[in-house]
Steps between C-alpha positions, in 0.01 A plus 500: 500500500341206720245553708686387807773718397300836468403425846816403688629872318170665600550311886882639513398885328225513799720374769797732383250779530381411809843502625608814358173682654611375801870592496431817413239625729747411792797753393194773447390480822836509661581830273163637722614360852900660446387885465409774734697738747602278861530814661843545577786735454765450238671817530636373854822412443764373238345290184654174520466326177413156532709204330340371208376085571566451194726543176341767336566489130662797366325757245185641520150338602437256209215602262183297408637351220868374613263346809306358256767358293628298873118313478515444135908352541327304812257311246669516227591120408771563303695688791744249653404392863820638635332856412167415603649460860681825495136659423294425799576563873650128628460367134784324541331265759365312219577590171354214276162652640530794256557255214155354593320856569629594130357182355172596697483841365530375202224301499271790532580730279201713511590676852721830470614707714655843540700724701386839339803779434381757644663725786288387780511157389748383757589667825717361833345408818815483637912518403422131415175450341338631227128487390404466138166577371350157325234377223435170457226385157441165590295474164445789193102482631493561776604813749892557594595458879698784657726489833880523565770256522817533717868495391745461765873590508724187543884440399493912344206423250119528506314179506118356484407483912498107610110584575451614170665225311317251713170641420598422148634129615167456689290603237696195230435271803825426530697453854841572548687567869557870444101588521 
């Protein structure tokens, strides 16, 4: 490998990181700010159940691994494009984008990542979202990174959360209108 090559991989595995840190410090601290009693009643009166906003996918709360397997399809470059936009929340906005985040990903293939199975692995924060505990090795030396990503429900399937899959688009330096 070239020197200039080792370091534009090095430059993209610290920027991805630095991303990922980010994006996933900001759904922990919203998971601490949505808790706690607000004091009133619920026992006053009818439950209403409220309409879902979106179309939730039928079936039980995905595991760890069949969320994993959504990330994996996402980056995978021999998944056609047309399934790559069915993947992520509005990926149909641009679709040749996923082409170019594969070929990316590709290019660095020391980072892994994981979705672990476990069963506390990946719990709703509401009818439409779900959180999904993450890893990300950005190298086999050095320390894994741990947060959550977000998968949102959109035409009765779970996707990768626009926010999330730009974090991943930022990170490859690449610009697209959905981010």
């Amino acid at each position: 490998m070239r020197t200039e090559d080792y370091r534009d991989a090095k430059e993209c595995a610290l920027k991805l990181r630095n991303i990922m840190i980010a994006g996933m410090t900001v759904p922990a601290l919203a998971l601490t700010a949505c808790g706690g009693d607000n004091g009133t009643d619920d026992t006053a009166g009818p439950e209403a159940t409220p309409e879902a906003l979106c179309e939730v996918p039928a079936g039980d709360t995905p595991t760890g691994p069949e969320l994993l397997s959504i990330l994996n399809d996402a980056l995978d470059p021999n998944v056609p494009t047309e399934e790559k936009s069915n993947l992520i929340e509005g990926g149909g906005d641009d679709p040749e984008l996923w082409d170019q985040l594969s070929a990316e990903a590709s290019a660095n293939p020391d980072i892994s990542y994981d979705i672990p199975d476990t069963p506390d692995a990946v719990f709703p924060l509401d009818e439409c979202t779900l959180s999904a505990n993450f890893t990300l090795q950005l190298a086999p030396d050095q320390p894994p990174n741990t947060g959550s990503l977000l998968f949102v429900a959109e035409d009765g399937q779970w996707k990768l959360s626009r926010e999330d899959a730009c974090n991943f688009v930022s990170s490859f330096e690449l610009e697209t209108e959905i981010c």
